[in-house]
C-alpha positions as CSV (number, residue, x, y, z in Angstrom):
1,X,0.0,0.0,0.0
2,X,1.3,3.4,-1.0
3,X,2.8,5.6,1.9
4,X,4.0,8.2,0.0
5,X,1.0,10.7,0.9
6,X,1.3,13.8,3.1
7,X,-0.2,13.8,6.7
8,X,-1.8,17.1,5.5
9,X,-3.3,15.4,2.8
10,X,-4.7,11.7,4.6
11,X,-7.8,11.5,5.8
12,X,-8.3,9.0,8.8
13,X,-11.5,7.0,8.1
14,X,-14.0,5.5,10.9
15,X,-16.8,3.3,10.2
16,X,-18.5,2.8,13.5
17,X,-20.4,0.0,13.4
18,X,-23.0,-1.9,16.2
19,X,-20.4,-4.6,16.2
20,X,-17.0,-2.9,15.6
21,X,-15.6,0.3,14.6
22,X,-12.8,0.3,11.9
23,X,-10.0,3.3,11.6
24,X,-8.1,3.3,8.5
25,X,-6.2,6.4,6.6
26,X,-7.1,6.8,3.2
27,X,-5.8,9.0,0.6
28,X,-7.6,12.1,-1.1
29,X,-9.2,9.6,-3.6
30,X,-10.2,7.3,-0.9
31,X,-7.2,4.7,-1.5
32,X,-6.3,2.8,1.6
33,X,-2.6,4.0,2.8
34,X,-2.7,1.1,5.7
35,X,-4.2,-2.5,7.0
36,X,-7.4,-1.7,8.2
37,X,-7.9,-1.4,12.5
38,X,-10.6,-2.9,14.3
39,X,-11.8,-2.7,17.4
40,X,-15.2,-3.9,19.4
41,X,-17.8,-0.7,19.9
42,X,-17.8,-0.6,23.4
43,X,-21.1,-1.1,25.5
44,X,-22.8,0.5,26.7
45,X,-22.6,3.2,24.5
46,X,-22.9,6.3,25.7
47,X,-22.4,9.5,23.4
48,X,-19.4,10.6,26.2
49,X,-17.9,6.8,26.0
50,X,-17.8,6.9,22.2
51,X,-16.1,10.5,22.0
52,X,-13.8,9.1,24.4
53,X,-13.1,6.2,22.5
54,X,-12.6,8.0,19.8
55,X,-10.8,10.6,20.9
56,X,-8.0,8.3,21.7
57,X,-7.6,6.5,18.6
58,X,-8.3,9.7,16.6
59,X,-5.2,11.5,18.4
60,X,-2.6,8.6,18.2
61,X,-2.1,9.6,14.6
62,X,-1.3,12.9,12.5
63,X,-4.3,13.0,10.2
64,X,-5.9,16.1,10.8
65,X,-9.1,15.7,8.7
66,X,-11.3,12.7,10.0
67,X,-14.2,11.5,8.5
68,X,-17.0,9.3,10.2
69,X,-20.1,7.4,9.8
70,X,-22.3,7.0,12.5
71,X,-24.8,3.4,12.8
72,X,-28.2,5.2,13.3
73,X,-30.1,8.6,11.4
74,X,-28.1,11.5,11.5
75,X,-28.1,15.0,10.2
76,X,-26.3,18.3,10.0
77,X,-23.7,17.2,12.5
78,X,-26.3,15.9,15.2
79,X,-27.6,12.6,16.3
80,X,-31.5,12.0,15.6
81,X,-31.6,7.9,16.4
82,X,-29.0,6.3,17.7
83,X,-30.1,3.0,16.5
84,X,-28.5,0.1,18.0
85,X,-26.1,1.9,19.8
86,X,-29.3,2.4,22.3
87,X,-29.0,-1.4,23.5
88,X,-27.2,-1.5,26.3
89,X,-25.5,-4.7,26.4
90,X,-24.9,-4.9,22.2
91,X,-27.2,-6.0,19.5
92,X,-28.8,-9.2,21.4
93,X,-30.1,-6.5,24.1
94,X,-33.6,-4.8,24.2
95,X,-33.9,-1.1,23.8
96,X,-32.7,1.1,26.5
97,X,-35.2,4.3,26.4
98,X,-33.2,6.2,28.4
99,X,-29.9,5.6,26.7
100,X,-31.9,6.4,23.6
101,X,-33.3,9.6,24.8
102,X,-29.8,10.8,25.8
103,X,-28.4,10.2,22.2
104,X,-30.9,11.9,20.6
105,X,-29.9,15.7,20.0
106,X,-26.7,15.2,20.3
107,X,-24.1,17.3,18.8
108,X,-21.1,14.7,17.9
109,X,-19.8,15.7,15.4
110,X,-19.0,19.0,17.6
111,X,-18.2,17.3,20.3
112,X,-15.4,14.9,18.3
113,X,-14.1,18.4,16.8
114,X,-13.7,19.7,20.6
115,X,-12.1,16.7,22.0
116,X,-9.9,15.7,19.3
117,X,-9.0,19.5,17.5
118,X,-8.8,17.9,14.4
119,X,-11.7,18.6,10.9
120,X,-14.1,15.9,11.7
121,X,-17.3,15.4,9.8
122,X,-19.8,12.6,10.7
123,X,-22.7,11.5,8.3
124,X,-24.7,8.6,8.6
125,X,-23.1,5.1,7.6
126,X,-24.9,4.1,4.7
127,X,-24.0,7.8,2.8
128,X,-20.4,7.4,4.1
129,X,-20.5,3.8,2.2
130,X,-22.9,5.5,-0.8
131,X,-20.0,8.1,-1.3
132,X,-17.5,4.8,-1.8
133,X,-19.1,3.3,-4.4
134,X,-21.7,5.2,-6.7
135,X,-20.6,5.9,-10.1
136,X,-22.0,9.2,-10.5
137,X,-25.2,8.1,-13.2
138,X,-28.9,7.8,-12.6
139,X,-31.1,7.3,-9.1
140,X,-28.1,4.9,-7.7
141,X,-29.2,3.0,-4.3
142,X,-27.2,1.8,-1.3
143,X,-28.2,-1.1,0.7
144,X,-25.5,-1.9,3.7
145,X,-25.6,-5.5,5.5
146,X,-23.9,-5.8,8.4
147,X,-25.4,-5.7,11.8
148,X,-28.5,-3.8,10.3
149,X,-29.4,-2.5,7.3
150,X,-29.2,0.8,6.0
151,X,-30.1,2.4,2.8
152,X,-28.7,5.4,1.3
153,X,-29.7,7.3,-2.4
154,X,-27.7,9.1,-5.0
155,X,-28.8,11.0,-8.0
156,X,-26.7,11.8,-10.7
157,X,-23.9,11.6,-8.0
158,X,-25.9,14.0,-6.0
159,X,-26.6,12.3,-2.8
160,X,-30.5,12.7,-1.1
161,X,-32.0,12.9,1.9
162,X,-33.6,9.5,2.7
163,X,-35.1,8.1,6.1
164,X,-32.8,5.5,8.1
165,X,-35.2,2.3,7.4
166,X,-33.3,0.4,10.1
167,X,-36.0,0.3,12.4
168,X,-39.0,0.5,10.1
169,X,-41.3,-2.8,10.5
170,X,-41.3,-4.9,7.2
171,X,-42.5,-8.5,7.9
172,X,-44.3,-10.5,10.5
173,X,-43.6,-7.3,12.7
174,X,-40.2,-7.6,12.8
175,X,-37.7,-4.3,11.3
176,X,-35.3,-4.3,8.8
177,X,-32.8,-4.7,10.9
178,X,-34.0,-7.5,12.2
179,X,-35.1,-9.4,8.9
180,X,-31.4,-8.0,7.2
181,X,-28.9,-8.3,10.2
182,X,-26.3,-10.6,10.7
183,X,-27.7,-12.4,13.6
184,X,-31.1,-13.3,11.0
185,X,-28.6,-14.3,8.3
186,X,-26.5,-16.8,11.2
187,X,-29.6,-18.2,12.0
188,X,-31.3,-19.1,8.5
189,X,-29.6,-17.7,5.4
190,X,-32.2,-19.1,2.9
191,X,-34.8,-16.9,4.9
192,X,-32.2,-13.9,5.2
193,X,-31.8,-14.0,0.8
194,X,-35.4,-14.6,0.3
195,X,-36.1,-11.2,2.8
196,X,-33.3,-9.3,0.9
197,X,-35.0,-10.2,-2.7
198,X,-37.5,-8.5,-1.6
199,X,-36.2,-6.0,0.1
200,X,-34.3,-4.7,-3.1
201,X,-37.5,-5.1,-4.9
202,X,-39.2,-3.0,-2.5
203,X,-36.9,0.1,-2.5
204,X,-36.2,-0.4,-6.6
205,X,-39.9,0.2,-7.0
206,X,-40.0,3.2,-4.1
207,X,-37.3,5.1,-5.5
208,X,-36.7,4.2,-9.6
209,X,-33.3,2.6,-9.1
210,X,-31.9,2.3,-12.0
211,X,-28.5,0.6,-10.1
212,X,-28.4,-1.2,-6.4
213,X,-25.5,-1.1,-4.6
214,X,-24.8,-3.9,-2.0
215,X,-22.1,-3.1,1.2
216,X,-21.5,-4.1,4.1
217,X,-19.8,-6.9,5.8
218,X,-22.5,-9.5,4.0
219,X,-22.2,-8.0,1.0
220,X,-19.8,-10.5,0.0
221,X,-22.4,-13.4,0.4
222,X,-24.2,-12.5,-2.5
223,X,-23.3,-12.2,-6.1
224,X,-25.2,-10.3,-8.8
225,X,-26.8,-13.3,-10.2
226,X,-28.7,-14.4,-7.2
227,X,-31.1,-11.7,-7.8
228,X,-31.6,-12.5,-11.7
229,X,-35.7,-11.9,-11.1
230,X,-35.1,-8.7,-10.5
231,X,-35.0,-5.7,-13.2
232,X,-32.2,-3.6,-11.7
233,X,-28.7,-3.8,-12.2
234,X,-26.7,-4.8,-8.9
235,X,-23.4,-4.3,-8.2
236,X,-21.4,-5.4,-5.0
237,X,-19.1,-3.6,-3.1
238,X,-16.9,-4.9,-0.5
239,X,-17.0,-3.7,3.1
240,X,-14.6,-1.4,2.6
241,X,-17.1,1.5,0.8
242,X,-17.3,3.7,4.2
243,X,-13.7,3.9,4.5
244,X,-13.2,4.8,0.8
245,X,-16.2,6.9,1.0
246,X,-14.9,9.5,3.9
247,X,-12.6,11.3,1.4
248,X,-15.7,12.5,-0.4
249,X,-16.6,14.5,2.6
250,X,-13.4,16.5,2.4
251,X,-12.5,15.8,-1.5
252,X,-15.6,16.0,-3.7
């Protein structure tokens, strides 16, 4: 991997995630310069505890532009859901109101400018992984599968404003998240492809795909011709579309 880039000129790249948070700096064009980090989110989450986990992984290196997707709906720099960062004890836990209540507002992407004094900017996860892999033509849709699922939409390269669908009830009363995540797929993966056929059905039809973008850690259990009933072109992209993706926020 190329290391001939200017600390002036990296951007360090966060994809926080339910399950784990990856770090990895990335180049102005959203090449990887390193092995990608990982480490476990840490639980409970609190907004302080994540800035503080941050903060100290964000300071151990020179990159002084940060970008950052957050796992839950987000906008102009604050926190409106914090999805499943609001269970307590990880995925497998129930709801913690409270916790939920004391995410929502919050200003994080101020508060990780504060602690770390460094340029960070914080979108929701699904955009961060949209901005890695559309190709700039037509109503281009993002579906991510990993813990959850999350759904993003470009036109014309011009990203929208969509909901967060991650908690939106689908089938037999149970959320996407729930029907798409990673526990569903570990515990029936016929059932987890037949919900996702559908699923990419759904929002083709809702919002004129003409191209669907699959990322996301599950992304690579599916190929293009799985879903050869369906009149859309797909295209898979690796997990690695939020990390390429936060150059976009500083490199258009």
């Amino acid at each position: 991997m190329s290391q001939n880039v200017s600390a002036l000129a990296e951007v360090l790249a966060v994809d926080i995630g339910a399950t784990n948070i990856k770090f990895c700096r990335v180049d102005s064009h959203g090449e990887m310069l390193e092995t990608v980090r990982k480490r476990p989110t840490p639980y409970p989450c609190t907004p302080e505890r994540l800035v503080a986990f941050l903060r100290e992984r964000i300071t151990q290196g020179s990159a002084t532009m940060v970008g950052a997707g957050f796992p839950g709906e987000f906008d102009e720099g604050h926190v409106i859901r914090p999805g499943n960062l609001s269970r307590p004890g990880g995925v497998t836990t129930d709801v913690d109101p409270a916790l939920e209540q004391h995410w929502r507002g919050f200003a994080l992407q101020d508060a990780l400018c504060d602690a770390t004094q460094r340029d960070v900017r914080v979108v929701n996860d699904a955009r961060l992984a949209a901005l890695g892999c559309i190709e700039g033509h037509g109503n281009e849709l993002v579906l991510t599968l990993g813990t959850g699922l999350g759904l993003a939409l470009a036109v014309d390269g011009q990203m929208k404003k969509v909901r967060d669908v991650g908690a939106e009830v689908y089938l037999d009363g149970l959320t996407f998240d729930q029907l798409l995540g990673e526990r569903a797929r570990s515990l029936d993966e016929e059932a987890w492809f037949a919900v996702l056929d559908k699923t990419i059905a759904k929002f083709t039809s809702e919002f004129g795909a003409t191209t669907v973008h699959l990322a996301g850690g599950n992304a690579r259990r599916v190929s293009p011709e799985y879903f050869s009933d369906l009149n859309v072109r797909i295209v898979i992209n690796g997990n690695q579309a939020p990390l390429r993706g936060a150059a976009k926020l500083f490199y258009a």
